[in-house]
N, CA, C and O of each residue as an XYZ file, in Angstrom:
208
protein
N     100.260     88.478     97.860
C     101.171     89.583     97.712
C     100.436     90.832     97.230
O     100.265     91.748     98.035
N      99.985     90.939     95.968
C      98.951     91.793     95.436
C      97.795     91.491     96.106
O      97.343     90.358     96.270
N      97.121     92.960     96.656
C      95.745     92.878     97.111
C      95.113     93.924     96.634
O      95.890     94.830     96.334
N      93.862     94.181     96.424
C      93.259     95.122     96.316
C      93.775     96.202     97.304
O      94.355     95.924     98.354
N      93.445     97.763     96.767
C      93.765     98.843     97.203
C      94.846     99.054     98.258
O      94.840    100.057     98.973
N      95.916     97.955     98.364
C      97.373     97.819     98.476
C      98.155     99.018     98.247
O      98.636     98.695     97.161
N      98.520     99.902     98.429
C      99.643    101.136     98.083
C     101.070    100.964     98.019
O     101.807    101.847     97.579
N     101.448     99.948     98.408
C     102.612     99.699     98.481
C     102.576     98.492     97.348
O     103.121     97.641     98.052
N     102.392     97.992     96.434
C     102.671     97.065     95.902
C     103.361     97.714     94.393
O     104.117     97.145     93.605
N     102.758     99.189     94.336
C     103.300     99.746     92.872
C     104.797    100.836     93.223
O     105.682    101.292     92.499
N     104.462    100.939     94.880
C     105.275    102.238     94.797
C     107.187    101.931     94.113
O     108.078    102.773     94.213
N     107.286    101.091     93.728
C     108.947    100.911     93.142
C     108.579    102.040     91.575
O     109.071    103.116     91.235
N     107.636    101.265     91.016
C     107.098    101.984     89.958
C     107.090    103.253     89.800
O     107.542    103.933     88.879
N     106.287    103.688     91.210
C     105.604    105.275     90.828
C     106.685    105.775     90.772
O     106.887    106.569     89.853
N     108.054    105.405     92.003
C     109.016    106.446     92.474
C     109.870    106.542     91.015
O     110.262    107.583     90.486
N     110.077    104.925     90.430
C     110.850    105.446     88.685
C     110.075    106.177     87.949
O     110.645    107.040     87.282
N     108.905    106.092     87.863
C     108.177    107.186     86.850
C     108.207    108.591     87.131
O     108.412    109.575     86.419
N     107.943    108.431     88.396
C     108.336    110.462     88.845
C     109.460    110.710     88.792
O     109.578    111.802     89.346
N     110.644    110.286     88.377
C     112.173    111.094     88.304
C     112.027    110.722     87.099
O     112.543    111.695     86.548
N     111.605    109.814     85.983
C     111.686    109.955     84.693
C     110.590    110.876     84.031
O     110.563    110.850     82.801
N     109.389    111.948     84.886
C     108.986    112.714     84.349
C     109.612    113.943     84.608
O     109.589    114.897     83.831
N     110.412    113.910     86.173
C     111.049    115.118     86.209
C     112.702    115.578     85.747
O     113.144    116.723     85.844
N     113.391    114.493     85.277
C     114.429    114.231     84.823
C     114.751    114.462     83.702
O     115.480    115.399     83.376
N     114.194    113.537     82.850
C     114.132    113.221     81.492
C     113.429    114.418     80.606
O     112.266    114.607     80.962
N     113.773    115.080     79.771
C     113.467    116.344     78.431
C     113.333    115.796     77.475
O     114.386    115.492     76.914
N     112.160    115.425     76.860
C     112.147    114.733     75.725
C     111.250    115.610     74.468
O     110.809    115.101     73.437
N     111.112    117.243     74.934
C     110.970    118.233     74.190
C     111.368    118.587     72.912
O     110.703    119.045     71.983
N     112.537    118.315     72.992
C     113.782    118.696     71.947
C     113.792    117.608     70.850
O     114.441    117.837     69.830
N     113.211    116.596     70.963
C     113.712    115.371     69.953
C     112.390    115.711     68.878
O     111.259    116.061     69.218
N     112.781    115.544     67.811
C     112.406    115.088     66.719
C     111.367    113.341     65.854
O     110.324    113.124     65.237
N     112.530    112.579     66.378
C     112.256    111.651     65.817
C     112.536    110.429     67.195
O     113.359    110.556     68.101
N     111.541    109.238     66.978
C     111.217    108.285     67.739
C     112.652    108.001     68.548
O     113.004    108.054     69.727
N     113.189    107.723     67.479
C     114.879    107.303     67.898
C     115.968    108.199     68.829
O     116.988    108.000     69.489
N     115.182    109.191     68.489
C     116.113    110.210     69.504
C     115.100    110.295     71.029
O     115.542    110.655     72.120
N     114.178    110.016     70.850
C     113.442    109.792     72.362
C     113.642    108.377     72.987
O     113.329    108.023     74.124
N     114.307    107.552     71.874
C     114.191    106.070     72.405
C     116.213    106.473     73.258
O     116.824    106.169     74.283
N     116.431    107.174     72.167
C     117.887    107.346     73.276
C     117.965    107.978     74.197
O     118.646    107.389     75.036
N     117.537    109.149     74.616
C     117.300    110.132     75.567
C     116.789    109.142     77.133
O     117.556    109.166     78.096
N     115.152    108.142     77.229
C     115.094    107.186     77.640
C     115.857    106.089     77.919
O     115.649    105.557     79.009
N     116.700    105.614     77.195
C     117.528    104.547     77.378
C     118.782    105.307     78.289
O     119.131    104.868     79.386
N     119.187    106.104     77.865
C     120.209    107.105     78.625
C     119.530    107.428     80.242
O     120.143    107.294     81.301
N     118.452    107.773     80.116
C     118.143    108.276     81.591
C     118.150    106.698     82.247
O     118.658    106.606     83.365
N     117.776    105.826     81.808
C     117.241    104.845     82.522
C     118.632    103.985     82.642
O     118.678    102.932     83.279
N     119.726    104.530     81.981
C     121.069    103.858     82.430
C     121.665    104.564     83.317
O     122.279    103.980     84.210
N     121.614    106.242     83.266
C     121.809    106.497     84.587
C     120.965    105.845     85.805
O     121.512    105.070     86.590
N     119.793    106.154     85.902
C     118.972    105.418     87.150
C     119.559    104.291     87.821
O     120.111    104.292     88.921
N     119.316    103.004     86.770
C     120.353    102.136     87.156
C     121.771    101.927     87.906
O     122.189    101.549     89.000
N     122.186    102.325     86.856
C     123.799    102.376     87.050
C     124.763    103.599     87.774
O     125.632    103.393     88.621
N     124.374    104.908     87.215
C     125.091    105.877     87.449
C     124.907    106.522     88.463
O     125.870    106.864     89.148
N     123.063    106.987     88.956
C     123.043    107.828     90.793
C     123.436    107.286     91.591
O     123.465    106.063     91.455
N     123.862    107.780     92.638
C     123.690    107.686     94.208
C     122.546    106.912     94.609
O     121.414    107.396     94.601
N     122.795    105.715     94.965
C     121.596    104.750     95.631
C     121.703    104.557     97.180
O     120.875    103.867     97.775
């Protein structure tokens, strides 16, 4: 399944990481806990809440 220099084996990955760098504002927070919610929030929309 995994092979060397494979491109397709991460892309589920890359595509969640690039809307959680362009999505997600984690500028504004202060403290760990308020970035751990901000994250948990985006990543329940992703899931659950967009257009799939």
């Amino acid at each position: 399944m995994s092979r060397k220099g494979n491109c397709w084996d991460n892309a589920a990955q890359e595509s969640f990481s690039g809307y959680m760098k362009d999505e997600i504002d984690i500028s504004g927070c202060q403290t760990f806990g308020e970035v751990k919610a901000v994250i948990d929030d985006g990543m329940d929309y992703y899931n659950n809440g967009r257009y799939q």
